[in-house]
N, CA, C and O atoms as a printed pandas DataFrame, in Angstrom:
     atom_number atom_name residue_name chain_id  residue_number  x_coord  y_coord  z_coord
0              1         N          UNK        A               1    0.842   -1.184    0.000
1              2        CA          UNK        A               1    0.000    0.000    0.000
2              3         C          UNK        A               1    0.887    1.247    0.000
3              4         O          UNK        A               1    1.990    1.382    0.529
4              5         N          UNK        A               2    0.277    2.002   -0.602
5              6        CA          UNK        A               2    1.492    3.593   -1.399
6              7         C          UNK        A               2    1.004    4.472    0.639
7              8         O          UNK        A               2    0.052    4.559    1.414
8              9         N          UNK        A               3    2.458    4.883    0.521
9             10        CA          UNK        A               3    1.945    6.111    2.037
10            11         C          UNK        A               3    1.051    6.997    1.319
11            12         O          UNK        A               3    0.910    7.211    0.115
12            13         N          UNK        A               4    0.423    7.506    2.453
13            14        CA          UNK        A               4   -0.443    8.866    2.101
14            15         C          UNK        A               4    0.582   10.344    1.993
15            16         O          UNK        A               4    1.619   10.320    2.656
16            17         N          UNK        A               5    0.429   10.970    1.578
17            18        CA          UNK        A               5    0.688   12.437    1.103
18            19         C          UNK        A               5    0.366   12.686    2.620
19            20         O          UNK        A               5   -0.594   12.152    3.176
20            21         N          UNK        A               6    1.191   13.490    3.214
21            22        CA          UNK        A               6    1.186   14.358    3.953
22            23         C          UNK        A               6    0.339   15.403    4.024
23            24         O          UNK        A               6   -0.275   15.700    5.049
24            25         N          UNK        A               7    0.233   16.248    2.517
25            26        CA          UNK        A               7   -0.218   17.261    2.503
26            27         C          UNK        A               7   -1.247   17.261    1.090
27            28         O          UNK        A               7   -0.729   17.042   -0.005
28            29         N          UNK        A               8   -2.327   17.451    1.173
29            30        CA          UNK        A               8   -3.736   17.145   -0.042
30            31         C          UNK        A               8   -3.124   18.453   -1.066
31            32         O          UNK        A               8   -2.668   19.526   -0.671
32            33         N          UNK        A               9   -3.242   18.090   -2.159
33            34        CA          UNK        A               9   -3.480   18.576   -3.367
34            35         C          UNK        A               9   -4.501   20.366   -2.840
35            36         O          UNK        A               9   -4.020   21.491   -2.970
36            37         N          UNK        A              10   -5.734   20.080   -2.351
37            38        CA          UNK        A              10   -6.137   21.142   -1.923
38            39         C          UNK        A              10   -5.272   22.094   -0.558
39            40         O          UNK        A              10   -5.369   23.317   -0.458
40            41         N          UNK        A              11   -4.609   21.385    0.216
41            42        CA          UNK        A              11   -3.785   22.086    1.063
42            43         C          UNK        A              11   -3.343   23.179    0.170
43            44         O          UNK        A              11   -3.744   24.325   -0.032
44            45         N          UNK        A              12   -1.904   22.081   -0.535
45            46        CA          UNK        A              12   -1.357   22.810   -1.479
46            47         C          UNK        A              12   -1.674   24.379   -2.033
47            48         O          UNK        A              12   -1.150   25.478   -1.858
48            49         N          UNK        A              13   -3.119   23.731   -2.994
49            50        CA          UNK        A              13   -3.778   25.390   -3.014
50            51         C          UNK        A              13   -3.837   26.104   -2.078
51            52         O          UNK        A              13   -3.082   27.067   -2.210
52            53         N          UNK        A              14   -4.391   26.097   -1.160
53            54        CA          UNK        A              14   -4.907   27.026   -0.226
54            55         C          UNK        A              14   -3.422   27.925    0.651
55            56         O          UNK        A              14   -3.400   29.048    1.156
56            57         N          UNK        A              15   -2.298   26.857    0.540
57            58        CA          UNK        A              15   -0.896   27.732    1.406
58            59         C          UNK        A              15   -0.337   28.373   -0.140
59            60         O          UNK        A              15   -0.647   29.556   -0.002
60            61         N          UNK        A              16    0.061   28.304   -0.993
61            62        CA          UNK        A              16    0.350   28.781   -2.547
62            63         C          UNK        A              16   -0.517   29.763   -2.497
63            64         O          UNK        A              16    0.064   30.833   -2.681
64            65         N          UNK        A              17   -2.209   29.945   -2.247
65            66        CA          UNK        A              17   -2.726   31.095   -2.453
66            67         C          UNK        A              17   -2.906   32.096   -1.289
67            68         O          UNK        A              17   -3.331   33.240   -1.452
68            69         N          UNK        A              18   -2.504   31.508    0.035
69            70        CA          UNK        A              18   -1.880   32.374    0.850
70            71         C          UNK        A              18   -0.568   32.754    1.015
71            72         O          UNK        A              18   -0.405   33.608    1.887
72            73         N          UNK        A              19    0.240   32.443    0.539
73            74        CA          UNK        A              19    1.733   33.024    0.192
74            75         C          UNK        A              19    1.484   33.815   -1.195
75            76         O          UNK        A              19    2.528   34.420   -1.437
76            77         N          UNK        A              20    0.893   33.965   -1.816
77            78        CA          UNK        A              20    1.099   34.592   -2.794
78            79         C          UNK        A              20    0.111   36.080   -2.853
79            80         O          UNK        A              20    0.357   37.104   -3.489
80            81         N          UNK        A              21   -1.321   35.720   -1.763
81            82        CA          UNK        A              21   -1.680   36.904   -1.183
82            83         C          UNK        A              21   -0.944   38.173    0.077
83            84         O          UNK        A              21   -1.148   39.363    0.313
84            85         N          UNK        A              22    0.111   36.931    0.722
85            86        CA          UNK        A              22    0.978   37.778    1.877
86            87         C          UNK        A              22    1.822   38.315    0.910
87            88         O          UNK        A              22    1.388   39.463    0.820
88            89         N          UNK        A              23    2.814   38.214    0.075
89            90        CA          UNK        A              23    3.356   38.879   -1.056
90            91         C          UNK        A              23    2.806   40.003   -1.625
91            92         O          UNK        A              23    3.281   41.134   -1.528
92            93         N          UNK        A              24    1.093   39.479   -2.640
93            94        CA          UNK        A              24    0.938   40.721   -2.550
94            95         C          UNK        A              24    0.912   41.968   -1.638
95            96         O          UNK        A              24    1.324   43.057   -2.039
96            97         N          UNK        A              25    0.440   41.783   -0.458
97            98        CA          UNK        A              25    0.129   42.636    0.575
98            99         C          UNK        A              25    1.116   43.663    1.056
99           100         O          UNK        A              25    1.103   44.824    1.467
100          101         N          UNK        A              26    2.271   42.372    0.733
101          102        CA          UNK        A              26    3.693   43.021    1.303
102          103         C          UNK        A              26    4.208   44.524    0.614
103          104         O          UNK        A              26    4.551   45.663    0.930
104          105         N          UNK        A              27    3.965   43.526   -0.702
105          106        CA          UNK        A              27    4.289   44.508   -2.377
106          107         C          UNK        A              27    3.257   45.696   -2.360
107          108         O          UNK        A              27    3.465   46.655   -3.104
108          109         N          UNK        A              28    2.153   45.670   -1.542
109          110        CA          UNK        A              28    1.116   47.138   -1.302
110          111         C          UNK        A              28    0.844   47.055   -2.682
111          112         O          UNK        A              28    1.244   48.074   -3.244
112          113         N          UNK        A              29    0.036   45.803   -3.873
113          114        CA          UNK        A              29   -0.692   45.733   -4.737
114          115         C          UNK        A              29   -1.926   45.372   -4.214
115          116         O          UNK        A              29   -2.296   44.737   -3.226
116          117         N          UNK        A              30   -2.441   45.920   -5.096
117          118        CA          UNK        A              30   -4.169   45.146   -4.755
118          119         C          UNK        A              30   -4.232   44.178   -5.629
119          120         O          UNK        A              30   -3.416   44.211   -6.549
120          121         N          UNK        A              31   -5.108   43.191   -5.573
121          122        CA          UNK        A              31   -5.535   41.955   -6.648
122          123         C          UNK        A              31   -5.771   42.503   -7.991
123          124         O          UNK        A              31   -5.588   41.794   -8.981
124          125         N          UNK        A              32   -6.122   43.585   -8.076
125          126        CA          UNK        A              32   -6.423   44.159   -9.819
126          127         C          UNK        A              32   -5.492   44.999  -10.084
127          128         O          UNK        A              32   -5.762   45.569  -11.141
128          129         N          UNK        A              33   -4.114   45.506   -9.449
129          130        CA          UNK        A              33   -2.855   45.833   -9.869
130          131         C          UNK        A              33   -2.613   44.423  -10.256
131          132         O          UNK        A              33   -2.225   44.257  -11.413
132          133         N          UNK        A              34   -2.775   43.325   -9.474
133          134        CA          UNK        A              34   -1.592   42.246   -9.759
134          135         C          UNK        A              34   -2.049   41.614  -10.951
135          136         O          UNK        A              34   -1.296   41.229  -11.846
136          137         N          UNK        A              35   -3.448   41.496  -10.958
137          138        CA          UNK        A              35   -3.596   40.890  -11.992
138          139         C          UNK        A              35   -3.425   41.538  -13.388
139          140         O          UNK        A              35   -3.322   40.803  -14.370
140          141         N          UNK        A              36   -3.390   42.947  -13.521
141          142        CA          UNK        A              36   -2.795   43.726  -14.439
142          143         C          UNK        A              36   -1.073   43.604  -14.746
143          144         O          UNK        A              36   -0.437   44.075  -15.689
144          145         N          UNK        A              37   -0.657   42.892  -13.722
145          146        CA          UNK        A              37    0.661   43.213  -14.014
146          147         C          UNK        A              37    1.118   41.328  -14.782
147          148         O          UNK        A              37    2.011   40.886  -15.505
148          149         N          UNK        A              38   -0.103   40.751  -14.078
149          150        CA          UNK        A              38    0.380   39.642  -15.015
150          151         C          UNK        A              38   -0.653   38.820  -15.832
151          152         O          UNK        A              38   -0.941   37.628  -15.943
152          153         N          UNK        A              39   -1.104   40.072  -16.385
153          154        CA          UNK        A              39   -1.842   39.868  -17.688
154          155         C          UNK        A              39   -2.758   39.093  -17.948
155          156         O          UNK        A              39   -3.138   38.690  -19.047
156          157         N          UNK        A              40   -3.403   38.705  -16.186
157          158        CA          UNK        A              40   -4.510   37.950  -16.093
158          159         C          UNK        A              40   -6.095   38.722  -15.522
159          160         O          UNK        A              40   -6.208   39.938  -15.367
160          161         N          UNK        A              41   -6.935   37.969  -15.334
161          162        CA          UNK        A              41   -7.999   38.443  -15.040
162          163         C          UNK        A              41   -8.082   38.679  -13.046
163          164         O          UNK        A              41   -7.372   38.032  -12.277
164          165         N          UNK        A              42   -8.946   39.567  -12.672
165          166        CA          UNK        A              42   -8.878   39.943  -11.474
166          167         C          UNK        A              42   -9.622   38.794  -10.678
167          168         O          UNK        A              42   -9.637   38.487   -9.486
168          169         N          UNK        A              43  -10.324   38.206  -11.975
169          170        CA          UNK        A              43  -11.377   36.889  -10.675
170          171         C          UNK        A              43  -10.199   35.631  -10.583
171          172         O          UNK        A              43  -10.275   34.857   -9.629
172          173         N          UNK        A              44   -9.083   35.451  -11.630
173          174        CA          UNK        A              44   -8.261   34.878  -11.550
174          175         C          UNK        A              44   -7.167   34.501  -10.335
175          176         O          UNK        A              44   -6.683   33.454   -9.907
176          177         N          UNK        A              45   -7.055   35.786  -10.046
177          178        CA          UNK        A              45   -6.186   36.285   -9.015
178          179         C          UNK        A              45   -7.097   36.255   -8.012
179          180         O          UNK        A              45   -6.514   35.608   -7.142
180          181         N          UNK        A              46   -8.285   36.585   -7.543
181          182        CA          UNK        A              46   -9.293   35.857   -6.613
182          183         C          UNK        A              46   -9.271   34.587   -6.393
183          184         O          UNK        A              46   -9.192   34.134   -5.250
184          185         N          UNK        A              47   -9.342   33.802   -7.523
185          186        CA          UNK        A              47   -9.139   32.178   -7.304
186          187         C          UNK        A              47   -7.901   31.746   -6.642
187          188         O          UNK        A              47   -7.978   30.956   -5.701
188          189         N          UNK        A              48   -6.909   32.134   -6.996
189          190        CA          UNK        A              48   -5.446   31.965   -6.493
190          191         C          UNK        A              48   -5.862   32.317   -5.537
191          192         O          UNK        A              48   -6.919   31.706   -5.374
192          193         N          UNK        A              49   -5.667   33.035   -4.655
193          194        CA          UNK        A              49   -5.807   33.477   -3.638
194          195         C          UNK        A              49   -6.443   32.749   -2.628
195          196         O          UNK        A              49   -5.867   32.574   -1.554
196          197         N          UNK        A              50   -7.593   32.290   -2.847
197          198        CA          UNK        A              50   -8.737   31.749   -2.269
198          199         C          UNK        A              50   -8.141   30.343   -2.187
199          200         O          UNK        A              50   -8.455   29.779   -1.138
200          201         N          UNK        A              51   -7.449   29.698   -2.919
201          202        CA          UNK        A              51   -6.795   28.344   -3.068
202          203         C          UNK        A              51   -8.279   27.786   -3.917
203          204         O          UNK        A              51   -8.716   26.723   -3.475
204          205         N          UNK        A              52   -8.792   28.195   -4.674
205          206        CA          UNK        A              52   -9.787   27.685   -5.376
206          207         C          UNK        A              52   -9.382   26.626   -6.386
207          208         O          UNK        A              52  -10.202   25.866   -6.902
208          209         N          UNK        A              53   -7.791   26.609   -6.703
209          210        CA          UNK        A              53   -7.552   25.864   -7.526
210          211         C          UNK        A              53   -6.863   27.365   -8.738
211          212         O          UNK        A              53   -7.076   28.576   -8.678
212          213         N          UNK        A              54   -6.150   26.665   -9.566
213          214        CA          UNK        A              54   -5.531   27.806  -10.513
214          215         C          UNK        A              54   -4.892   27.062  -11.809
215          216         O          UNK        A              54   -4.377   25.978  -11.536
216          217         N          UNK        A              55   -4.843   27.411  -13.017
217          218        CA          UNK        A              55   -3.991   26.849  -13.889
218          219         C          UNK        A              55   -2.861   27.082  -13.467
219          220         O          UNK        A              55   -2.676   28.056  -12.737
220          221         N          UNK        A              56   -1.759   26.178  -13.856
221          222        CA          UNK        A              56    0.075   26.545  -14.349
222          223         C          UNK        A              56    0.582   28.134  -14.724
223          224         O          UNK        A              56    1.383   28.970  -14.306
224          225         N          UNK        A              57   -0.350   27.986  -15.709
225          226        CA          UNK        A              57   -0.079   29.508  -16.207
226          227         C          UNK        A              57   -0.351   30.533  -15.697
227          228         O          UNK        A              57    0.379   31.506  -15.887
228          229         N          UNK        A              58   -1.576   30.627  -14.831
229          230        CA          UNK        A              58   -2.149   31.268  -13.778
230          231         C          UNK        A              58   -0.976   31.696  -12.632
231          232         O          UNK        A              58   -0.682   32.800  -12.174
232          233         N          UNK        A              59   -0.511   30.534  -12.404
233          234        CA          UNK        A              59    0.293   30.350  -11.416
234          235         C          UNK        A              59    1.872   31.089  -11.433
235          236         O          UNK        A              59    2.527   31.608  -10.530
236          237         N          UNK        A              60    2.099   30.915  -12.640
237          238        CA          UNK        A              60    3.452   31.252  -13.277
238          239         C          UNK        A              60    3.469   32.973  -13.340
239          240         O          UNK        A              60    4.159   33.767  -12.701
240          241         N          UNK        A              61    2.599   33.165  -14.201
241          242        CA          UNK        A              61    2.130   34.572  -13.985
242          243         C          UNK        A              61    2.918   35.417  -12.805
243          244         O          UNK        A              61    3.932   36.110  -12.719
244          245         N          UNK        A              62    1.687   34.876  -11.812
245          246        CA          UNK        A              62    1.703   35.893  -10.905
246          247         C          UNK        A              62    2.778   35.364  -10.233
247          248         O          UNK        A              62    3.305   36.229   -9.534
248          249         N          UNK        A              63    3.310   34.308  -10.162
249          250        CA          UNK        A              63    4.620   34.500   -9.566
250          251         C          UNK        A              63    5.989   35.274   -9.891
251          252         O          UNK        A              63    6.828   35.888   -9.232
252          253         N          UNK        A              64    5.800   34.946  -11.188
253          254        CA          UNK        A              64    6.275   36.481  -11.884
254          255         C          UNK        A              64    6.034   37.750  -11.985
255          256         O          UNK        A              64    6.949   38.436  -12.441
256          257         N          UNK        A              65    5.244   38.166  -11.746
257          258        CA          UNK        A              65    4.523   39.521  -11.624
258          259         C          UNK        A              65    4.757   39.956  -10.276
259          260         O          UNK        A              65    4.764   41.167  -10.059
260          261         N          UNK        A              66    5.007   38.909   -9.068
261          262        CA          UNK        A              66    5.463   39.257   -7.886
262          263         C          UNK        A              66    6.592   39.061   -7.771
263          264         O          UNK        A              66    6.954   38.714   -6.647
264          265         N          UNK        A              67    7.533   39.178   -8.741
265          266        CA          UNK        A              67    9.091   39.053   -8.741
266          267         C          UNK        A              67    9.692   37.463   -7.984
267          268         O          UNK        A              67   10.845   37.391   -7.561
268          269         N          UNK        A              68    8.712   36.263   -7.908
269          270        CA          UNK        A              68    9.467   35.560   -7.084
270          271         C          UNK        A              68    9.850   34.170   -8.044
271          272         O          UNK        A              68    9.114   33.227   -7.754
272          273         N          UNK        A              69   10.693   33.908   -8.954
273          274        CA          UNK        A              69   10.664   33.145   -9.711
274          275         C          UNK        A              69   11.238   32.467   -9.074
275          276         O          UNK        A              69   11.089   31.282   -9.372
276          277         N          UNK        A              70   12.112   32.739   -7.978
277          278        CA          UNK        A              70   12.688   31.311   -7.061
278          279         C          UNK        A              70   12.057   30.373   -6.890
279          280         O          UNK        A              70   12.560   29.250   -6.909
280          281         N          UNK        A              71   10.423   30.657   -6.618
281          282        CA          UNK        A              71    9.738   29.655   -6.345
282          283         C          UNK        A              71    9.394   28.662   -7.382
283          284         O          UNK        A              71    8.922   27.668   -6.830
284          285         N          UNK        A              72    9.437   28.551   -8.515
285          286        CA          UNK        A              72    9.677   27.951   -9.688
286          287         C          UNK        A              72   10.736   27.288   -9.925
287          288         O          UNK        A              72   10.726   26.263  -10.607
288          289         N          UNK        A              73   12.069   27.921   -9.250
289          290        CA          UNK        A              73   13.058   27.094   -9.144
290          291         C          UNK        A              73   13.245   26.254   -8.646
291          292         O          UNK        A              73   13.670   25.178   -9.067
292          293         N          UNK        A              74   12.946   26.589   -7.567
293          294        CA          UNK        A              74   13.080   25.133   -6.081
294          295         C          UNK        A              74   12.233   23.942   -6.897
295          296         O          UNK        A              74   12.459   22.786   -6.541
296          297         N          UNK        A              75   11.316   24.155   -7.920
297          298        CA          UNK        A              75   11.029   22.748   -8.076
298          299         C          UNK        A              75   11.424   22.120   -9.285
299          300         O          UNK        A              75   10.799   21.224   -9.852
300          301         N          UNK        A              76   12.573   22.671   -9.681
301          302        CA          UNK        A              76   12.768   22.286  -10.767
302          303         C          UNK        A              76   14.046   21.525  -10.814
303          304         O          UNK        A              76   14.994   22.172  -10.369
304          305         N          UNK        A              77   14.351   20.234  -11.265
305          306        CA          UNK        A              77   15.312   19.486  -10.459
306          307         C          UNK        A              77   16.555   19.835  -10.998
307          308         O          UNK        A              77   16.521   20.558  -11.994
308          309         N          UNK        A              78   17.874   19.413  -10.476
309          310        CA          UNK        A              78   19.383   20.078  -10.178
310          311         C          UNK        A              78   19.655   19.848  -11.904
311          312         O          UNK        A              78   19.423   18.718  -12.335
312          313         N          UNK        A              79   20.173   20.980  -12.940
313          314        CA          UNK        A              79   20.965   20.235  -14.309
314          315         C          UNK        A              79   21.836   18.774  -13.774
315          316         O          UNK        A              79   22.352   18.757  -12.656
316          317         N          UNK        A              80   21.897   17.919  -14.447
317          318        CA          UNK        A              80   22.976   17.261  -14.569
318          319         C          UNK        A              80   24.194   17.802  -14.591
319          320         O          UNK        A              80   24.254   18.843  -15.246
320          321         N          UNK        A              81   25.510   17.326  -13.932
321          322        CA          UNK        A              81   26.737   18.031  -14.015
322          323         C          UNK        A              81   27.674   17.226  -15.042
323          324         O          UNK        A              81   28.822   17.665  -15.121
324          325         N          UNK        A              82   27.288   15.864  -16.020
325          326        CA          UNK        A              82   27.796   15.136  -16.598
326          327         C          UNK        A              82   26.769   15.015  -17.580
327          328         O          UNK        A              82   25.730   14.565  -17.097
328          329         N          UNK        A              83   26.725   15.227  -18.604
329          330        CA          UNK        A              83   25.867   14.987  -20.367
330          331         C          UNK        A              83   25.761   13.411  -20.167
331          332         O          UNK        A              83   26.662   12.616  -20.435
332          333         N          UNK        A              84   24.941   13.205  -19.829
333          334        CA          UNK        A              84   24.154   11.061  -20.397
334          335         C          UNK        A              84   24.969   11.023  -21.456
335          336         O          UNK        A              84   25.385    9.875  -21.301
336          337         N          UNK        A              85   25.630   11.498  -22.627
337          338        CA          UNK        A              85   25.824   11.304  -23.803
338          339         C          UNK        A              85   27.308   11.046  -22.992
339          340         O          UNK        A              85   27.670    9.883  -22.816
340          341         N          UNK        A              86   27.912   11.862  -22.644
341          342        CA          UNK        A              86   29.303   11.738  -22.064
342          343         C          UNK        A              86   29.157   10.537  -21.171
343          344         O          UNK        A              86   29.747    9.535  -21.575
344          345         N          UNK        A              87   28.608   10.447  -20.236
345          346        CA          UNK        A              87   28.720    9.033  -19.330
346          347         C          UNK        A              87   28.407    7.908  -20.609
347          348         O          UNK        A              87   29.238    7.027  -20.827
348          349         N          UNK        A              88   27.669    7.964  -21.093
349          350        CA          UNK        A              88   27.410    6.832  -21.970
350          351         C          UNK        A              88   28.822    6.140  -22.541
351          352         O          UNK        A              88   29.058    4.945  -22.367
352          353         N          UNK        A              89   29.888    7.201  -23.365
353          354        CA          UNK        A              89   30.413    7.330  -24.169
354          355         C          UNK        A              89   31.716    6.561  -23.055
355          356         O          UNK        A              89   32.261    5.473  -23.241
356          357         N          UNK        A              90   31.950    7.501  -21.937
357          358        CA          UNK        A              90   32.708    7.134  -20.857
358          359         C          UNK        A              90   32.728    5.192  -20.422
359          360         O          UNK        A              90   33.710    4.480  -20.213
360          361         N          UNK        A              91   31.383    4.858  -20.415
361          362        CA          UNK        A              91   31.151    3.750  -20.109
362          363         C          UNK        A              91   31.851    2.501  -21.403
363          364         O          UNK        A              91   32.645    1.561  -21.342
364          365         N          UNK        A              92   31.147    3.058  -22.345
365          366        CA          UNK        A              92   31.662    2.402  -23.613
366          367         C          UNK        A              92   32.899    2.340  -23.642
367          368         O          UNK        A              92   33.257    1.233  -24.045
368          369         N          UNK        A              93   34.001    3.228  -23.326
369          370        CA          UNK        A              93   35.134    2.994  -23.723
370          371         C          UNK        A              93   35.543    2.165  -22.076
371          372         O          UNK        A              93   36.336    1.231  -22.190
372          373         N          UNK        A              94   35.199    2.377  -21.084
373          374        CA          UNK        A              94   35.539    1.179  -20.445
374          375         C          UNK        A              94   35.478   -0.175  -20.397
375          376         O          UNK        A              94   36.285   -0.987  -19.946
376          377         N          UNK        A              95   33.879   -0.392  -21.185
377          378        CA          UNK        A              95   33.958   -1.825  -21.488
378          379         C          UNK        A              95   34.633   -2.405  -22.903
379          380         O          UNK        A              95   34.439   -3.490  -23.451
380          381         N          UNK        A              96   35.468   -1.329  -23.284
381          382        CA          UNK        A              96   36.229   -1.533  -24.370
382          383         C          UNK        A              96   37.520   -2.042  -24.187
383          384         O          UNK        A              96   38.189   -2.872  -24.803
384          385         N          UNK        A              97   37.800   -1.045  -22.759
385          386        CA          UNK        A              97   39.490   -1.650  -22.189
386          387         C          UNK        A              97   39.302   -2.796  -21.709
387          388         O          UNK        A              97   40.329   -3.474  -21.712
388          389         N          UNK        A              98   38.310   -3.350  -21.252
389          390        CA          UNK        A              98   38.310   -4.372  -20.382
390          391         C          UNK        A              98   37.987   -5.503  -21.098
391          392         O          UNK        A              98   38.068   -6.583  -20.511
392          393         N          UNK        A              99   37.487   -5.456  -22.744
393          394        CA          UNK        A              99   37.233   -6.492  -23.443
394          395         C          UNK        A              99   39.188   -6.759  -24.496
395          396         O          UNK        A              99   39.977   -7.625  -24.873
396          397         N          UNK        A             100   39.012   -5.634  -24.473
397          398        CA          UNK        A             100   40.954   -5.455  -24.926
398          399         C          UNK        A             100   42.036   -6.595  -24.083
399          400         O          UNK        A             100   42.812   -7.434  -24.542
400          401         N          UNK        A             101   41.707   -6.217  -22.689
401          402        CA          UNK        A             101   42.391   -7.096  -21.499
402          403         C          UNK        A             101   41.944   -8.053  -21.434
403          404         O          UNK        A             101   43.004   -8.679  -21.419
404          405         N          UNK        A             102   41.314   -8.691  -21.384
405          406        CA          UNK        A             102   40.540  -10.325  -21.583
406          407         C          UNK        A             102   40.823  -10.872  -22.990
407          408         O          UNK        A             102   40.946  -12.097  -22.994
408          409         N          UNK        A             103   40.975  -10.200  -24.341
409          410        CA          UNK        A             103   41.413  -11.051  -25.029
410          411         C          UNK        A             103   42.806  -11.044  -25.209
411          412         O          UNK        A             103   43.342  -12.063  -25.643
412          413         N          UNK        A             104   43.493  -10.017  -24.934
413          414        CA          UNK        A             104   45.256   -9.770  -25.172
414          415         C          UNK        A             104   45.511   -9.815  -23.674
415          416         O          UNK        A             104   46.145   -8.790  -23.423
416          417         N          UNK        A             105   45.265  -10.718  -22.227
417          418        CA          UNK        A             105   45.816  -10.249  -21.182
418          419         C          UNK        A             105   47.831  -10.198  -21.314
419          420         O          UNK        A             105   48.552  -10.819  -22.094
420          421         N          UNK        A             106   48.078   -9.549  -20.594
421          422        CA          UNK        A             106   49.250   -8.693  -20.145
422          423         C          UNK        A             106   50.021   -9.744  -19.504
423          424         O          UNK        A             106   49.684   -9.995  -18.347
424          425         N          UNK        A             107   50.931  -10.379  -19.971
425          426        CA          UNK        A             107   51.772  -11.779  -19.190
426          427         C          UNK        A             107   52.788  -11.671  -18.571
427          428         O          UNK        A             107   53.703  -11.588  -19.391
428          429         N          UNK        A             108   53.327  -11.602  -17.125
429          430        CA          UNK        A             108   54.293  -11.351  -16.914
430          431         C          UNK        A             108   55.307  -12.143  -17.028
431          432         O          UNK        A             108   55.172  -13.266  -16.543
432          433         N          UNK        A             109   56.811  -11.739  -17.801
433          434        CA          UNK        A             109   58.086  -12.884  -17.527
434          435         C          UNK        A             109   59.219  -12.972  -16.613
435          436         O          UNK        A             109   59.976  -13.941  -16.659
């Protein structure tokens, strides 16, 4: 049996649309500055808020529009520091030396 989630899908909404209303507040916008500033509708930015639920884009928006794109970051997972193509390539030529050494081994006299 899968654990339960800690935290519901609706949580989620509802702390996302209260962090993003304490922001505004902070920023001294009202909901129809913000939603002007990110090119959405004012009942939009009501919904957010409310944790009513929100599209991606909805979401993206106004997190942009409130300058906080960090928060977009944090979930976006670490680049790779090694190209798959390079490890791949890396790997290949090891099982290359090691098929080299098994058929020509190295004899000592």
């Amino acid at each position: 049996m899968a654990p339960q989630p800690l935290v519901t899908t609706e949580e989620w909404e509802k702390r996302l649309g209260a962090d993003a209303r304490r922001l505004r507040i902070q920023l001294r916008l009202t909901q129809a500055e913000l939603a002007n500033h990110a090119n959405i509708s004012l009942s939009s930015v009501q919904n957010l808020e409310r944790g009513g639920g929100s599209s991606l884009s909805t979401l993206i928006r106004v997190v942009r529009a409130l300058g906080r794109t960090d928060w977009l970051g944090s979930l976006a997972p670490e680049e790779p520091k090694v190209s798959p193509i390079q490890l791949l390539r890396e790997r290949e030529k090891q099982a290359a030396t090691i098929r080299s050494r098994v058929r020509h081994p190295v004899t000592s006299q």
